[in-house]
C-alpha positions in Angstrom: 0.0 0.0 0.0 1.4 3.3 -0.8 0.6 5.1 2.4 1.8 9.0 0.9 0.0 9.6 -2.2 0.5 13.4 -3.8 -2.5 14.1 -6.5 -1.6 16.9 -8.9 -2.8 18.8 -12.1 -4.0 22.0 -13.6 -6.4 24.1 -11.9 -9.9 21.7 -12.8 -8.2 18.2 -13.1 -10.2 17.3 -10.1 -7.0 16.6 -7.9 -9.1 17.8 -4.7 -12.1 15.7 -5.7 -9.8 12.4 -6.4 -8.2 12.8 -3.1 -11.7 13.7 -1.4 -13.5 10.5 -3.1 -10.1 7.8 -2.3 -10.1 8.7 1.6 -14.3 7.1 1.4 -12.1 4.3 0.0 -9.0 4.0 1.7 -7.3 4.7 5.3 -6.2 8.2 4.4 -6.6 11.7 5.2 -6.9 14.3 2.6 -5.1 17.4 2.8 -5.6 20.1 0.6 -2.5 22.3 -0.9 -5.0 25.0 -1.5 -5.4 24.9 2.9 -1.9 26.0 3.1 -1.1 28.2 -0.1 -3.7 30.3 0.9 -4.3 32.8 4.0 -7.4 34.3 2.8 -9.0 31.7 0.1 -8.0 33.1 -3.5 -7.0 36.5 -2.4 -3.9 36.2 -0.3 -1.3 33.5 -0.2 0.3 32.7 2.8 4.2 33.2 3.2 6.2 30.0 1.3 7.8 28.6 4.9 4.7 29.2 6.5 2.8 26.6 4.0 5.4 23.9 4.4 6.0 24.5 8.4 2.2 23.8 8.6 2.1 21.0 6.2 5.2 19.2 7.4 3.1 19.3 10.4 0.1 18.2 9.5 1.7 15.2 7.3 3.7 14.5 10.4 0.6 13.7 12.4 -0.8 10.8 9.8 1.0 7.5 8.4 -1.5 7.2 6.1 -2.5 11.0 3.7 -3.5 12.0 0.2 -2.4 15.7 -0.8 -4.3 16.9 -2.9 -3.0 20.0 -5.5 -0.4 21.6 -7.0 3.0 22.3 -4.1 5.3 22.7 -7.3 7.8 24.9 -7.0 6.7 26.0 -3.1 6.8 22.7 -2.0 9.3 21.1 -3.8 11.2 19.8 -0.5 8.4 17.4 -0.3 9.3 15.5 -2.9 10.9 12.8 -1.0 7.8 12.3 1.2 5.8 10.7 -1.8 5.2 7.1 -1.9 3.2 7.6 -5.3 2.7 10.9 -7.2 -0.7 10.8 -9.1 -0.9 13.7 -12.3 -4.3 14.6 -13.8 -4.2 15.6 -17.3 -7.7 16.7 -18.6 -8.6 18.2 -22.3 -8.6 22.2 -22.3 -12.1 22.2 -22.8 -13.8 20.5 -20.5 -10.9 21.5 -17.8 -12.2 25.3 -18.3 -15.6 24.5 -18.3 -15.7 23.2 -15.4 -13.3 26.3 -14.0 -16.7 28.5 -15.2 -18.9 26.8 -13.8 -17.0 26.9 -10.6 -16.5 29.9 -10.9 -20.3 30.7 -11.3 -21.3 28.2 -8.7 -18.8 30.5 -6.4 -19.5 33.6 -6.8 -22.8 34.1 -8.9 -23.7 37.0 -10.8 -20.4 38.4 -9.0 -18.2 37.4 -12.1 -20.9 38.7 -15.0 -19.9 41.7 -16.7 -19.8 44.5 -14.1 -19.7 42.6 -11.1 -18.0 43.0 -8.6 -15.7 39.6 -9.3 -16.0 40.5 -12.9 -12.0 40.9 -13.6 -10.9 38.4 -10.8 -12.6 35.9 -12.3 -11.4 36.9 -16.1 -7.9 36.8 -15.6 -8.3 33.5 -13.5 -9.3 31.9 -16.2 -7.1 33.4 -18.8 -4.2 32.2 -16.5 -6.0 28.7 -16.3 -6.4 28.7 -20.2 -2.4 28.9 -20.3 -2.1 25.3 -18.8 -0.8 23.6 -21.9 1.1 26.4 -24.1 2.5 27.9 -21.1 6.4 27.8 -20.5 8.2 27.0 -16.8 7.4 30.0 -15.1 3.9 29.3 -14.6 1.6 26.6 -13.6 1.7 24.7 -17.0 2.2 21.3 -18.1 5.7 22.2 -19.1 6.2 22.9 -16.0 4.2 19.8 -14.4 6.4 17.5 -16.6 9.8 19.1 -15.5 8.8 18.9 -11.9 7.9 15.1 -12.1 11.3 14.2 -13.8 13.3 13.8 -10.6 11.0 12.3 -8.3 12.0 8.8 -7.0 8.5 7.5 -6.4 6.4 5.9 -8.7 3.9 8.1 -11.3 0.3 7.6 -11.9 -0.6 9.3 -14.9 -4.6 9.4 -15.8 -5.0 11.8 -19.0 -8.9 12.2 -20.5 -12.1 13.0 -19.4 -12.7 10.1 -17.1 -15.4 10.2 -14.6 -14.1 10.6 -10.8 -15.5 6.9 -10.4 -13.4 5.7 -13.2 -10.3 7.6 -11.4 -11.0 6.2 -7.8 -11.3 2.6 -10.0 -7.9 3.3 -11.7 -6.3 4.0 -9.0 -7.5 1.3 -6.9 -6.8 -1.2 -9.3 -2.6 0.9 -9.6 -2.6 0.3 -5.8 -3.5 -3.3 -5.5 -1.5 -4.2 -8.6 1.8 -2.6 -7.5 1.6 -2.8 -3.8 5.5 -3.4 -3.1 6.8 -1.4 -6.8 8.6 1.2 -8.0 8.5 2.8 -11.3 6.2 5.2 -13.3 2.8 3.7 -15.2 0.5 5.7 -17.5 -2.9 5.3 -18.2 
Protein backbone atom coordinates (compact mmCIF):
# COMPACT_ATOMS: atom_id res chain seq x y z
CA UNK A 1 0.00 0.00 0.00
CA UNK A 2 1.36 3.30 -0.76
CA UNK A 3 0.64 5.07 2.39
CA UNK A 4 1.78 8.98 0.91
CA UNK A 5 0.04 9.63 -2.18
CA UNK A 6 0.49 13.40 -3.82
CA UNK A 7 -2.51 14.06 -6.52
CA UNK A 8 -1.61 16.94 -8.94
CA UNK A 9 -2.76 18.78 -12.07
CA UNK A 10 -4.00 22.03 -13.59
CA UNK A 11 -6.38 24.11 -11.87
CA UNK A 12 -9.86 21.72 -12.82
CA UNK A 13 -8.21 18.16 -13.07
CA UNK A 14 -10.22 17.28 -10.06
CA UNK A 15 -6.99 16.57 -7.91
CA UNK A 16 -9.11 17.78 -4.70
CA UNK A 17 -12.08 15.72 -5.71
CA UNK A 18 -9.85 12.37 -6.42
CA UNK A 19 -8.25 12.79 -3.10
CA UNK A 20 -11.74 13.69 -1.40
CA UNK A 21 -13.49 10.53 -3.06
CA UNK A 22 -10.09 7.80 -2.33
CA UNK A 23 -10.05 8.67 1.63
CA UNK A 24 -14.31 7.09 1.36
CA UNK A 25 -12.13 4.25 0.01
CA UNK A 26 -8.98 3.97 1.69
CA UNK A 27 -7.27 4.74 5.29
CA UNK A 28 -6.20 8.24 4.41
CA UNK A 29 -6.56 11.68 5.16
CA UNK A 30 -6.95 14.32 2.59
CA UNK A 31 -5.08 17.38 2.80
CA UNK A 32 -5.63 20.07 0.63
CA UNK A 33 -2.45 22.26 -0.95
CA UNK A 34 -4.96 25.04 -1.49
CA UNK A 35 -5.39 24.93 2.89
CA UNK A 36 -1.90 25.98 3.08
CA UNK A 37 -1.12 28.19 -0.12
CA UNK A 38 -3.68 30.35 0.94
CA UNK A 39 -4.30 32.82 3.98
CA UNK A 40 -7.37 34.32 2.81
CA UNK A 41 -8.97 31.71 0.11
CA UNK A 42 -8.02 33.06 -3.53
CA UNK A 43 -7.03 36.45 -2.36
CA UNK A 44 -3.89 36.24 -0.32
CA UNK A 45 -1.34 33.54 -0.17
CA UNK A 46 0.31 32.72 2.77
CA UNK A 47 4.22 33.21 3.21
CA UNK A 48 6.15 29.97 1.31
CA UNK A 49 7.78 28.59 4.90
CA UNK A 50 4.67 29.18 6.52
CA UNK A 51 2.77 26.55 3.99
CA UNK A 52 5.39 23.92 4.37
CA UNK A 53 6.03 24.49 8.40
CA UNK A 54 2.20 23.79 8.64
CA UNK A 55 2.09 20.99 6.16
CA UNK A 56 5.22 19.16 7.38
CA UNK A 57 3.08 19.30 10.44
CA UNK A 58 0.14 18.22 9.46
CA UNK A 59 1.70 15.19 7.30
CA UNK A 60 3.75 14.53 10.38
CA UNK A 61 0.61 13.65 12.43
CA UNK A 62 -0.80 10.80 9.84
CA UNK A 63 0.95 7.53 8.45
CA UNK A 64 -1.49 7.25 6.05
CA UNK A 65 -2.47 10.96 3.72
CA UNK A 66 -3.53 12.02 0.21
CA UNK A 67 -2.44 15.67 -0.80
CA UNK A 68 -4.34 16.90 -2.94
CA UNK A 69 -2.97 20.02 -5.45
CA UNK A 70 -0.42 21.62 -6.98
CA UNK A 71 3.00 22.33 -4.13
CA UNK A 72 5.27 22.69 -7.28
CA UNK A 73 7.78 24.89 -6.96
CA UNK A 74 6.67 26.03 -3.07
CA UNK A 75 6.76 22.67 -2.00
CA UNK A 76 9.32 21.09 -3.80
CA UNK A 77 11.22 19.84 -0.53
CA UNK A 78 8.41 17.38 -0.27
CA UNK A 79 9.32 15.46 -2.91
CA UNK A 80 10.92 12.84 -0.98
CA UNK A 81 7.78 12.26 1.19
CA UNK A 82 5.82 10.73 -1.83
CA UNK A 83 5.18 7.13 -1.89
CA UNK A 84 3.18 7.65 -5.30
CA UNK A 85 2.67 10.89 -7.15
CA UNK A 86 -0.74 10.80 -9.12
CA UNK A 87 -0.94 13.66 -12.32
CA UNK A 88 -4.26 14.58 -13.77
CA UNK A 89 -4.20 15.56 -17.27
CA UNK A 90 -7.70 16.74 -18.59
CA UNK A 91 -8.60 18.20 -22.28
CA UNK A 92 -8.57 22.16 -22.30
CA UNK A 93 -12.06 22.19 -22.81
CA UNK A 94 -13.75 20.49 -20.50
CA UNK A 95 -10.95 21.48 -17.77
CA UNK A 96 -12.22 25.26 -18.30
CA UNK A 97 -15.64 24.54 -18.29
CA UNK A 98 -15.66 23.20 -15.35
CA UNK A 99 -13.34 26.34 -13.96
CA UNK A 100 -16.74 28.52 -15.22
CA UNK A 101 -18.92 26.78 -13.85
CA UNK A 102 -17.04 26.89 -10.62
CA UNK A 103 -16.52 29.87 -10.90
CA UNK A 104 -20.26 30.68 -11.27
CA UNK A 105 -21.29 28.23 -8.67
CA UNK A 106 -18.84 30.47 -6.42
CA UNK A 107 -19.46 33.64 -6.79
CA UNK A 108 -22.76 34.08 -8.94
CA UNK A 109 -23.67 37.00 -10.80
CA UNK A 110 -20.38 38.41 -9.00
CA UNK A 111 -18.15 37.36 -12.13
CA UNK A 112 -20.89 38.66 -15.03
CA UNK A 113 -19.90 41.73 -16.68
CA UNK A 114 -19.83 44.48 -14.09
CA UNK A 115 -19.73 42.55 -11.14
CA UNK A 116 -17.97 42.98 -8.57
CA UNK A 117 -15.65 39.65 -9.32
CA UNK A 118 -15.95 40.53 -12.90
CA UNK A 119 -11.99 40.86 -13.60
CA UNK A 120 -10.86 38.39 -10.81
CA UNK A 121 -12.61 35.93 -12.26
CA UNK A 122 -11.42 36.91 -16.06
CA UNK A 123 -7.90 36.79 -15.57
CA UNK A 124 -8.33 33.47 -13.50
CA UNK A 125 -9.34 31.91 -16.20
CA UNK A 126 -7.09 33.39 -18.76
CA UNK A 127 -4.22 32.17 -16.50
CA UNK A 128 -6.02 28.72 -16.25
CA UNK A 129 -6.43 28.73 -20.18
CA UNK A 130 -2.43 28.88 -20.34
CA UNK A 131 -2.10 25.34 -18.78
CA UNK A 132 -0.80 23.61 -21.86
CA UNK A 133 1.09 26.41 -24.13
CA UNK A 134 2.48 27.93 -21.09
CA UNK A 135 6.39 27.79 -20.50
CA UNK A 136 8.15 27.03 -16.80
CA UNK A 137 7.38 30.04 -15.13
CA UNK A 138 3.88 29.32 -14.64
CA UNK A 139 1.56 26.61 -13.61
CA UNK A 140 1.69 24.75 -17.01
CA UNK A 141 2.19 21.34 -18.06
CA UNK A 142 5.68 22.19 -19.14
CA UNK A 143 6.20 22.95 -15.95
CA UNK A 144 4.24 19.77 -14.38
CA UNK A 145 6.37 17.53 -16.57
CA UNK A 146 9.79 19.09 -15.52
CA UNK A 147 8.83 18.90 -11.92
CA UNK A 148 7.87 15.09 -12.11
CA UNK A 149 11.32 14.17 -13.77
CA UNK A 150 13.25 13.79 -10.61
CA UNK A 151 10.96 12.34 -8.32
CA UNK A 152 11.96 8.79 -6.95
CA UNK A 153 8.55 7.48 -6.42
CA UNK A 154 6.42 5.90 -8.67
CA UNK A 155 3.95 8.14 -11.28
CA UNK A 156 0.26 7.61 -11.92
CA UNK A 157 -0.65 9.28 -14.92
CA UNK A 158 -4.57 9.41 -15.79
CA UNK A 159 -5.04 11.84 -19.01
CA UNK A 160 -8.94 12.20 -20.53
CA UNK A 161 -12.05 13.00 -19.40
CA UNK A 162 -12.66 10.08 -17.07
CA UNK A 163 -15.35 10.24 -14.60
CA UNK A 164 -14.14 10.57 -10.79
CA UNK A 165 -15.48 6.88 -10.42
CA UNK A 166 -13.40 5.73 -13.16
CA UNK A 167 -10.34 7.57 -11.43
CA UNK A 168 -10.96 6.21 -7.85
CA UNK A 169 -11.26 2.61 -9.96
CA UNK A 170 -7.85 3.28 -11.71
CA UNK A 171 -6.26 3.99 -8.99
CA UNK A 172 -7.52 1.33 -6.87
CA UNK A 173 -6.85 -1.23 -9.30
CA UNK A 174 -2.58 0.92 -9.64
CA UNK A 175 -2.65 0.30 -5.78
CA UNK A 176 -3.46 -3.34 -5.47
CA UNK A 177 -1.51 -4.16 -8.63
CA UNK A 178 1.78 -2.59 -7.50
CA UNK A 179 1.56 -2.82 -3.80
CA UNK A 180 5.49 -3.38 -3.09
CA UNK A 181 6.75 -1.36 -6.83
CA UNK A 182 8.61 1.19 -7.96
CA UNK A 183 8.54 2.78 -11.30
CA UNK A 184 6.25 5.16 -13.33
CA UNK A 185 2.76 3.75 -15.20
CA UNK A 186 0.51 5.68 -17.55
CA UNK A 187 -2.93 5.29 -18.24
Amino acid sequence: MKHRIHIFGASGSGASTLGQELTTKLPHINLDADDYYWLKKFTSRRKPSDRIKMLSDDLDQHQQWILSGSVCGWGDQLKSRFDLVIFLHVPNEIRLERLRKREALRYGDAILPGGSMYEESKAFLEWASQYEDGGLNVRSKALHEHWMKDLSCPILKIEGSHSVQERVDIVLQYLNENANENGSVED
